[in-house]
N, C-alpha and C positions, 0 to 999 in steps of 0.2 A: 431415377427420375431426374428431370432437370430442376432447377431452383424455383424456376417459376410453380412447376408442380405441385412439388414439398411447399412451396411459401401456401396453398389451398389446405395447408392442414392445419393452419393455424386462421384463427377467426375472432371477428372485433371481441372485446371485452375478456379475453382468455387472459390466463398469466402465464408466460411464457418465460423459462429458466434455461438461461446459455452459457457455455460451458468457456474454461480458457479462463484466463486472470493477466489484465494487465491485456493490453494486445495480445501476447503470447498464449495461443492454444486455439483463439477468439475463434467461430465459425463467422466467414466473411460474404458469401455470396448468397446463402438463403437470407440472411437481412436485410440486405442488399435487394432479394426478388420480394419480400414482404414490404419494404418502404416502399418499393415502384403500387405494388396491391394498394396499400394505404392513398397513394395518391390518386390510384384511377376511382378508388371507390369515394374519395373524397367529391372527384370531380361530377359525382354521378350524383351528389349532395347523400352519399350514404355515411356515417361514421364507421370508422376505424381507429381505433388505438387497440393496444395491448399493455399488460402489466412486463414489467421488467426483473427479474431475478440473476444479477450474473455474479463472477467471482469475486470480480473488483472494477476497474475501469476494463476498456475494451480500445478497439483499432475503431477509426471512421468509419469502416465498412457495418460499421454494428452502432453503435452509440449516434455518431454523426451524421448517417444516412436515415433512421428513425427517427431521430431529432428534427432531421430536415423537411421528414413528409409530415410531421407533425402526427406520430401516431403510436405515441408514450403516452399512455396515461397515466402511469407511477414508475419509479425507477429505485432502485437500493441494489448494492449500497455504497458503490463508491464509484466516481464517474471523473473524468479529466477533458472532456468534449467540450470545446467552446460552444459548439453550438447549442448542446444541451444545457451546459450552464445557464444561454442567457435564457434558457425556457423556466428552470428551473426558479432565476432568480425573480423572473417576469410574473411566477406561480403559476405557466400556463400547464408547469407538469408536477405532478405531486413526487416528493422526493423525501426519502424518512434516513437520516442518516446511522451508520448500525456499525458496530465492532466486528471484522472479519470475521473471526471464530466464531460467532454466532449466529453468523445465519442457516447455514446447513439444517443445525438444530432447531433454528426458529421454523422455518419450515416441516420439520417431523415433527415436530408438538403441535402444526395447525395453526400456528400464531397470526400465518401471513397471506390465510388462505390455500388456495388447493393450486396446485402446477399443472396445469395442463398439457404443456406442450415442453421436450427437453429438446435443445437443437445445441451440438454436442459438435466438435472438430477431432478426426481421428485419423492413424495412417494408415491402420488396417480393421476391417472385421467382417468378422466369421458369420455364417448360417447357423451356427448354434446360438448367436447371441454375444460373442467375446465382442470388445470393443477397446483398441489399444489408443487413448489420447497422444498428443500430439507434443506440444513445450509448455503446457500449462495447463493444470487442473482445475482448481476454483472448485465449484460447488458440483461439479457433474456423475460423481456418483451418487450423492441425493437427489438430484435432480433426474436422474433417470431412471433410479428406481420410485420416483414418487410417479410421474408423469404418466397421464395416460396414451402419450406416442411419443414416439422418440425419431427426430430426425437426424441423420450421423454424414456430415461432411467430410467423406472420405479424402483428403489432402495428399497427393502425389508426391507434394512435394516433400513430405516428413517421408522417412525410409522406417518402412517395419519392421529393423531391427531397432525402432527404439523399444520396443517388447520387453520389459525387465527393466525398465530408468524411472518407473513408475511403483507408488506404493501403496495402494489403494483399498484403504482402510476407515471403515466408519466407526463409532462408538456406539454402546445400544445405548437407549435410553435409559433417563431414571425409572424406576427406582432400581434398576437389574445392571446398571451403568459400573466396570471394575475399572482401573486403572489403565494409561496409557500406557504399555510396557516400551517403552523408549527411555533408554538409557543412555546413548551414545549417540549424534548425530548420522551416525551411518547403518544404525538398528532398523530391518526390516517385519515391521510388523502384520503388513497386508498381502495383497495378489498387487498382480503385477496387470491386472488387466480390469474393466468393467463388466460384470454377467450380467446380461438381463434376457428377460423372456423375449423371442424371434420375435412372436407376434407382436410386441409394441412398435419394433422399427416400423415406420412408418414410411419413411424412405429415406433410401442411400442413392446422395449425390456425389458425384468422382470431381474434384476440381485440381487444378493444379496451379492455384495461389501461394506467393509468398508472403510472409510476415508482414505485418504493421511495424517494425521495428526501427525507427529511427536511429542514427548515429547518435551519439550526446554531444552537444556544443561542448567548444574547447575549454580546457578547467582556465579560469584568470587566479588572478593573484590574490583575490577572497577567499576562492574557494581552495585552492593549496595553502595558503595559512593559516582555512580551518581543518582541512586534514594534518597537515603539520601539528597541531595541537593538542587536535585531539591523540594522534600516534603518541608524542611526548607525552602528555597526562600518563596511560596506560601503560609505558613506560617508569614513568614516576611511582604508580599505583602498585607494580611489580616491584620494585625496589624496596617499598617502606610494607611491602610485606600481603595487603590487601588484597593480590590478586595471587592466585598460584602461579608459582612459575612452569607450571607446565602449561599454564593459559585457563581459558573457556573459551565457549563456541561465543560467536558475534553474531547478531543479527543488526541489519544497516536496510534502512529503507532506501526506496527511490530515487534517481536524481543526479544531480551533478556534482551535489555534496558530499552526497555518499559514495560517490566515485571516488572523488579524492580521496576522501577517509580510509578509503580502503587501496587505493593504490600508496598513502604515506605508509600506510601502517606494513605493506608488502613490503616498502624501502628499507625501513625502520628494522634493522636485523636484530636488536635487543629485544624484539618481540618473536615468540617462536612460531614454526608453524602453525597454522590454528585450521579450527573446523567453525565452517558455517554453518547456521543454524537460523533460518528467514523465510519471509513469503517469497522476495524477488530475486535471482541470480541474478547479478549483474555483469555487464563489462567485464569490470575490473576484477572480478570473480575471478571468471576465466582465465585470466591471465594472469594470476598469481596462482591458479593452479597446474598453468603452465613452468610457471617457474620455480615451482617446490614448494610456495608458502601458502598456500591453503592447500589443506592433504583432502577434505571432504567437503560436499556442499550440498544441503538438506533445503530446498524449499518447496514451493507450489507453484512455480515456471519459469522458465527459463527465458527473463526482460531483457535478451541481449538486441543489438544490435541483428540486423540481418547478414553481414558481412562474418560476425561471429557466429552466428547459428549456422551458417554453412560449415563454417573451423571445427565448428564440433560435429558435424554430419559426416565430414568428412575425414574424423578421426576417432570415431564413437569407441573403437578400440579401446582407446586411451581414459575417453569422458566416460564412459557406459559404466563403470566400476567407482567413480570419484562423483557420482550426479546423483541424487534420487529425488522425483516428483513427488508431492505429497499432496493431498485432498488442505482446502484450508482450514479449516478446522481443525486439522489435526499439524500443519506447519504454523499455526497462527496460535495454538492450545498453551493457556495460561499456565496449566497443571505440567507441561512439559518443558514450560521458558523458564518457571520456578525450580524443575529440577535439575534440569543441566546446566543451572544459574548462569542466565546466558548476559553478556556486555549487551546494551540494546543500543543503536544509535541512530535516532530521527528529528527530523528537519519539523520546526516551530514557525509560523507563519511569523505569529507574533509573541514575547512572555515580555512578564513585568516584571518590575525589582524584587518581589515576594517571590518571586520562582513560577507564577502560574505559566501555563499554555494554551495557545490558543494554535488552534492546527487548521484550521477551515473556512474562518469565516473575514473577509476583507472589511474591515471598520466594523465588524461587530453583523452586520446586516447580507452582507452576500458571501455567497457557497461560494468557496470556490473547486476544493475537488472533494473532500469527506477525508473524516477520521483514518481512513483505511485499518491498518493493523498498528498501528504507533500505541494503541491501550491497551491490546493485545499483551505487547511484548513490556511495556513502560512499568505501570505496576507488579509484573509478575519477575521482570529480571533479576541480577544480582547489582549488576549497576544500570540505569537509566539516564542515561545523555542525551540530550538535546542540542541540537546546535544550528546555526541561524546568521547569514551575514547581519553584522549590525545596522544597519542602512538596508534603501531600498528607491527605485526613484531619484535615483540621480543623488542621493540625501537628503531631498524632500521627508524620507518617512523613514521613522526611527522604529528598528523592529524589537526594541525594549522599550518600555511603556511605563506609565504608575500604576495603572491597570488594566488589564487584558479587557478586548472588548467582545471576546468571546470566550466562555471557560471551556475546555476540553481534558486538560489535563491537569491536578490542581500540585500546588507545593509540593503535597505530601507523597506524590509517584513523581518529582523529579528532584534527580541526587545530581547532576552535573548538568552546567549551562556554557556553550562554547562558541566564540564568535571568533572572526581572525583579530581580533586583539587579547585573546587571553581566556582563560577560564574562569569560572565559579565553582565552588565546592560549595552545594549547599550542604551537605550533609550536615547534622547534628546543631544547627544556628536557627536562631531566633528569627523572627521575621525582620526585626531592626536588622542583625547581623546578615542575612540575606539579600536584604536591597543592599547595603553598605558595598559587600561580596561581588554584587552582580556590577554594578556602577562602576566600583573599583579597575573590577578586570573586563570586561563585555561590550561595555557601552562606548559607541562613537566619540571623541572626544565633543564634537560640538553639540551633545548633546547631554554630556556631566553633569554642568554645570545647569540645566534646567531640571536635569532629577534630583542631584545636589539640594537645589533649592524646595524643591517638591516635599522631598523628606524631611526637609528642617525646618516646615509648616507649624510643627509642635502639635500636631493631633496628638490626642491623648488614647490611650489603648494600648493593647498586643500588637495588633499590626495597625498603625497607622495610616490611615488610608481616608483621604481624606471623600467624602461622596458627593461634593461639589463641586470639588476641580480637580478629579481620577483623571477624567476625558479631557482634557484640555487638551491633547496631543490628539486626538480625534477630533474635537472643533474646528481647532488650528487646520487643519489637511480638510477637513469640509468645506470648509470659507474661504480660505485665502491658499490649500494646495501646498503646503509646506510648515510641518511636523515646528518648524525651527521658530516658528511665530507662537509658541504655546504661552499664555500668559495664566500666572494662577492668581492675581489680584482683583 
């Protein structure tokens, strides 16, 4: 069928579950033909929207172009769409923020309602029902076997020998639920493909689209002196014995940070080969496994760049054996980051002197992309790092706080805090001893000397905290636009 066709299979008030995590995997042109539906039907004064069910965030062609026709009426559970944001923040679109690992399962328990419709990106499939995804999985083997039609964006441009880079594995449910048998980041536990019944496909469109995949902006000299830091810590952490020297697998979120993090730590030759273990491949992935220093790399799609995802298309030789896709649930599964005791390292919007985090919410009140998988991995690790330029806004906005204006992640799942001035250890410190920690090494310097003062209020207590001038660093930036004006008198 063409898109326009397949977008008639999907109808106002349905929940509709798309496959892909991250832009990568994303189906691009049936959302693309359903936003164009939403609009004519709008203009005809009919309503249209749909429920939203995807992996994680998505490309424009999916998030941005739905947003635009205005025909989201819920969305979960993790989104990076400006356009959606400002719907979201406006409340014109309901939006419930959720733990990657969890939703698969929220979904087969019923939690979230019924799926109707799965529209899936793939580079081959079969008349029997095989169906091989494309650089990103997300929730699409639940989703396709919940749905009562399945539409499958057959993608040209993905070569069907990615056939076998894929590991496509669900858990049963409680009460009959055994363990995840992954031991090693490169253990294959599932099929290498999706089965479902012929009769759901509901239609298969052939396109020959390429990725949502932007370049990353250049790394500056924040974000290489917080990969520089963090690589040293891990470093240091090997030395006095805490880490095995033969390593653990890392898991490193999103971003420009995690870039660096991960191309210092590839520099860094006191650290050995290592295996990943994450929801996103990145960049910098790739290119330390081009160069020897990552040997494996386990996640749920492949967030590269589009210049890189041809590199590896065009050597799948080489990646096909060092790559495996994984369902998020089961790259994002607490029970498998606790056993492979994995390094975690994710980006903090905002934390305060106590060690809290806040991952999502700008001054406390607006979304800005969701929790994604950072609780995922945060609590369940061996170590949990957090790391965050200090500033923000030119140094208008200090991204350490007295207290967080949204909680997401509390003290007690963060063991390391890193900016490019230094580290924190919080492990084994009190909350006094934790601001002291954080201040010391973290905090901007023009900004010390007003948490300096903050803490030596003389509130009385375990943690000090005082709950009539926490926000003072929030007032300050609401009123007058700069963090630097915070008065606690």
């Amino acid at each position: 069928m063409t898109a326009e066709e397949a977008a008639l299979s999907v109808n106002h008030d349905e929940h509709v579950g798309f496959g892909g995590f991250t832009p990568a995997g994303c189906p691009k042109v049936v959302p693309k033909a359903i936003a164009r539906r939403a609009m004519e039907e709008h203009a005809k004064g009919h309503p249209f929207r749909i429920g939203m069910f995807t992996g994680a965030s998505s490309g424009d062609s999916l998030d941005g172009e739905l947003a635009r026709s205005k025909a989201v009426k819920f969305r979960t559970p993790y989104q990076s769409s400006k356009d959606l944001r400002a719907l979201l923040n406006a409340r014109e679109t309901d939006y419930f923020d959720l733990h990657l690992s969890e939703l698969a399962q929220n979904l087969r328990y019923g939690f979230l309602g019924k799926v109707d419709v799965a529209i899936v990106e793939a580079c081959e499939v079969t008349e029997n029902g095989e169906i091989v995804l494309t650089c990103g999985v997300g929730i699409a083997p639940t989703i396709c076997r919940l749905a009562d039609k399945i539409i499958v964006e057959l993608n040209h441009r993905h070569p069907a020998e990615l056939r076998g880079m894929h590991d496509i594995y669900e858990p049963t449910d409680p009460p009959y639920r055994r363990e995840i048998p992954i031991y090693t980041p490169s253990d294959r536990i599932g099929e290498a493909i999706i089965k479902v019944n012929p009769s759901k496909i509901a239609a298969v469109v052939e396109t020959d689209v390429p990725n949502e995949g932007s370049p990353f902006a250049p790394l500056d000299e924040v974000t290489m002196a917080i990969g520089r830091n963090v690589a040293d810590f891990l470093v240091y952490e090997m030395k006095a014995g805490r880490l095995p020297k033969e390593f653990v697998p890392l898991q490193s979120g999103v971003g420009n940070v995690a870039n660096a993090v991960l191309g210092c730590m590839g520099e860094n030759k006191a650290i050995p080969v290592f295996n990943v273990y994450t929801e996103v491949i990145q960049d910098a992935v790739i290119k330390l496994m081009e160069e020897g220093r990552v040997r494996f790399a386990s996640g749920c799609s492949l967030t590269v760049s589009n210049a890189v995802i041809d590199k590896i298309y065009a050597d799948l030789s080489f990646f096909k054996d060092k790559v495996l896709l994984r369902p998020q649930e089961i790259s994002n599964n607490p029970e498998v980051a606790r056993r492979l005791g994995l390094i975690t390292i994710n980006t903090a919007l905002e934390a305060d002197i106590f060690g809290n985090i806040n991952s999502t919410h700008v001054s406390g009140t607006r979304m800005m992309n969701g929790i994604g998988g950072s609780g995922d991995f945060t609590r369940s690790g061996m170590l949990s790092i957090f790391t965050t330029p200090s500033t923000a806004k030119d140094g208008k906005i200090s991204s350490i706080v007295p207290m967080v204006s949204h909680l997401d992640h509390s003290e007690h799942s963060v063991k390391i805090l890193i900016t490019e001035y230094g580290v924190a250890d919080l492990r084994g410190k009190s909350p006094v001893q934790r601001a002291q920690t954080i201040i010391d090494n973290c905090v901007h310097p023009d900004y010390k000397p007003l948490l300096k003062e903050y803490l030596a209020l003389g509130v009385k207590g375990h943690t000090p905290q005082d709950l009539r001038r926490c926000f003072a660093f929030h007032e300050a930036l609401a009123t007058g636009g700069d963090m630097h004006n915070a008065r606690f008198s």
